[in-house]
C-alpha positions in Angstrom: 0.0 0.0 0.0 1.1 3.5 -0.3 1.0 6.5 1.0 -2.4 8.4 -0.2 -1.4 11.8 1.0 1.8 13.4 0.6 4.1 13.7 3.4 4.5 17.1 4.1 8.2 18.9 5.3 8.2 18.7 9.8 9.9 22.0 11.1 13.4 20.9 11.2 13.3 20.6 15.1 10.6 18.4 15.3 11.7 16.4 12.5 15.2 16.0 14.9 13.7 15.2 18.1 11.5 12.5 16.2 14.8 10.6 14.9 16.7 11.3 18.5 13.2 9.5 20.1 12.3 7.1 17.8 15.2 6.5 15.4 13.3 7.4 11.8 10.3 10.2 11.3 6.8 8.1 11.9 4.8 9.0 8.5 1.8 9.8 10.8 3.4 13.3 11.8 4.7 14.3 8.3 1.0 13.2 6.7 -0.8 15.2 9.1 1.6 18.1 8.8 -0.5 19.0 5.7 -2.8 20.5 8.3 -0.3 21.8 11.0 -2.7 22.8 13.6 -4.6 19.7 13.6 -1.2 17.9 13.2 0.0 19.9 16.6 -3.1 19.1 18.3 -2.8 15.4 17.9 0.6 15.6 19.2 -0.7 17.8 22.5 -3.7 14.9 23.3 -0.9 11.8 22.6 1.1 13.4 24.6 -1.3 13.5 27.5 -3.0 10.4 26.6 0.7 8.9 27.5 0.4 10.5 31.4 -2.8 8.8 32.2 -1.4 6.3 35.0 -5.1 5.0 36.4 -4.4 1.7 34.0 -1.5 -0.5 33.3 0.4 0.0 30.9 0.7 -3.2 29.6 -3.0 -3.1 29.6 -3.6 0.2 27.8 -0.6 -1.3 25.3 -2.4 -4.7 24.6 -5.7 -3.0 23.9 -4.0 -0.5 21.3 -2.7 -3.4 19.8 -5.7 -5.4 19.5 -7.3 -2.6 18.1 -4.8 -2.2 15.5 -5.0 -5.9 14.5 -8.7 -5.5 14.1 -8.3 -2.8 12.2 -5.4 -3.8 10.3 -3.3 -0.8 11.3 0.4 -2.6 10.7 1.7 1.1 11.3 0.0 1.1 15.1 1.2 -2.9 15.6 4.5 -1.7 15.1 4.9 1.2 16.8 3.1 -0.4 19.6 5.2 -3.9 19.8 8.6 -1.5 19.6 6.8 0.8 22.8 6.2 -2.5 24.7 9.9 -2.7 24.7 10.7 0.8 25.5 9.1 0.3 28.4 10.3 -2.7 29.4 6.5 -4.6 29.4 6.4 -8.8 28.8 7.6 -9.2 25.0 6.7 -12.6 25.1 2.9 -11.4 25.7 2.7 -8.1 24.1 4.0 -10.6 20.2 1.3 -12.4 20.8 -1.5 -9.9 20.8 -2.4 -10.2 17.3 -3.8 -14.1 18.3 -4.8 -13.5 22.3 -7.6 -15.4 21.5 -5.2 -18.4 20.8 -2.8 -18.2 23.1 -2.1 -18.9 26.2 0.3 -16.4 27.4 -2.5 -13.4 29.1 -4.3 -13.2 32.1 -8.5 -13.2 32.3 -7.7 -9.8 32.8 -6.0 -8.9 29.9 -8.1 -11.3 27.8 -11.2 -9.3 29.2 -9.2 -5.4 28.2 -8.4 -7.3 24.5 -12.0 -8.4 24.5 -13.0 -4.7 25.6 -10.7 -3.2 23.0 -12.2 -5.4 20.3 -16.2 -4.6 21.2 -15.2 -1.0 21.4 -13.5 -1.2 17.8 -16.6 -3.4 16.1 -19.3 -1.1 13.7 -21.5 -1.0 15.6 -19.7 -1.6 19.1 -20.4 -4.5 20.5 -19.6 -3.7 24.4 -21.9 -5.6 26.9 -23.2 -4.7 29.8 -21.5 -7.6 31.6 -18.3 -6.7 30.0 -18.3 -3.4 31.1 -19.4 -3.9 34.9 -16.5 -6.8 35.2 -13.9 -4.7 34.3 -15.7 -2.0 36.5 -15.4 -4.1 39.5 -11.9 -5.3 38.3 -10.9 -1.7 37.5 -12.7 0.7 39.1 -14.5 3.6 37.6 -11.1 6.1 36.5 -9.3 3.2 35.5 -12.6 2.2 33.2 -13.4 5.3 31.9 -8.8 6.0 30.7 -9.2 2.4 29.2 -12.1 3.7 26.9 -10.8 6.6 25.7 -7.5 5.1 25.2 -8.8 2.8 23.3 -10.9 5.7 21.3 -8.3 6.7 20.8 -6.3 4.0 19.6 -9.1 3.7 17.0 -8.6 6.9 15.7 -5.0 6.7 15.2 -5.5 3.0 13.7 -8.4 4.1 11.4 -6.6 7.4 10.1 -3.5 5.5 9.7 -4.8 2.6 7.7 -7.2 5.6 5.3 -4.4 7.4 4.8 -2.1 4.5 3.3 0.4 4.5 6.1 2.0 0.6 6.9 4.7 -0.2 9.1 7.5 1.5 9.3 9.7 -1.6 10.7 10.0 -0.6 14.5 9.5 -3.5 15.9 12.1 -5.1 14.4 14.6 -3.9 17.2 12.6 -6.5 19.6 13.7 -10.0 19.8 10.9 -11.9 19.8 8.9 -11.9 16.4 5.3 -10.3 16.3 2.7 -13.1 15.6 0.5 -12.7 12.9 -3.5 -12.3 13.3 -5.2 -15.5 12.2 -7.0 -15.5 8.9 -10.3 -17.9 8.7 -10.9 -20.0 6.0 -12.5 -17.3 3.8 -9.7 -15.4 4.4 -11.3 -12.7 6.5 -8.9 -11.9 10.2 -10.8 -13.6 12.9 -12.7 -11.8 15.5 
């Protein structure tokens, strides 16, 4: 796939802290930089979107990344899989979010978030009542109400990402252990 929208030229110090922070210029700041203000304004909420402490982080991580399997985002799964390792989270669990439903490697808990993350992320959303009152009780109301935005807006970056053309940019390959793929079912549609 490529890029449906030009990348547009970052100021010169952004476009330098970017490679000091993550190595390489993500394509999602220099395709929004077409609109500068909205491109700044995304920056200011992911930026406090990353201070929110009420959840885990490996939580908030694995729901990003189921989202971004669902979605097909391979931009966000990246990005994602190469953050789990910058902050030091369970590699061994976070490569095997695209198939949680297969493996054995998570927690009821963080099968529950994935399962969350997922219902969220359907058209229409799919979230239960039951769903959402266990990981109330499991969570609390803060921590409930930072998981669902998070994962909001982990939906919008996955969805503008995958309209606007943009793939992976090979981050993850710094980590060790290989991310798994999603699982395809027989009709070759992802499972859910």
């Amino acid at each position: 796939m490529a890029l449906r929208i030009p990348k547009a030229e970052l100021p010169t110090e952004l476009r330098e802290n970017l490679i000091k922070q993550l190595g390489s210029v993500p394509e999602p700041h220099e395709v929004l930089w077409n609109h500068p203000a909205l491109a700044e304004a995304n920056q200011q909420f992911a930026s406090q979107v990353a201070t929110w402490d009420a959840v885990d982080a490996s939580l908030k991580t694995f729901a990003h990344m189921a989202v971004a399997a669902q979605i097909g985002c391979s931009w966000c799964l990246d990005v994602n899989y190469f953050a789990a390792l910058n902050q030091r989270l369970d590699l061994a669990k976070a490569s095997q979010v695209p198939r949680w439903r297969e493996s054995e490697a998570f927690t009821p808990l963080e099968r529950e978030v994935m399962a969350y993350a997922e219902a969220m992320t359907n058209t229409p959303p799919t979230v239960t009542d039951e769903l959402s009152a266990s990981l109330l009780d499991r969570l609390g109301p803060a921590a409930l109400v930072e998981l669902t935005v998070y994962i909001g807006f982990a939906n919008l970056a996955a969805r503008c990402n995958t309209a606007h053309g943009i793939t992976s940019q090979g981050y993850s390959e710094a980590c060790e252990i290989p991310l798994a793929a999603r699982p395809v079912a027989s009709e070759g549609a992802p499972t859910a």
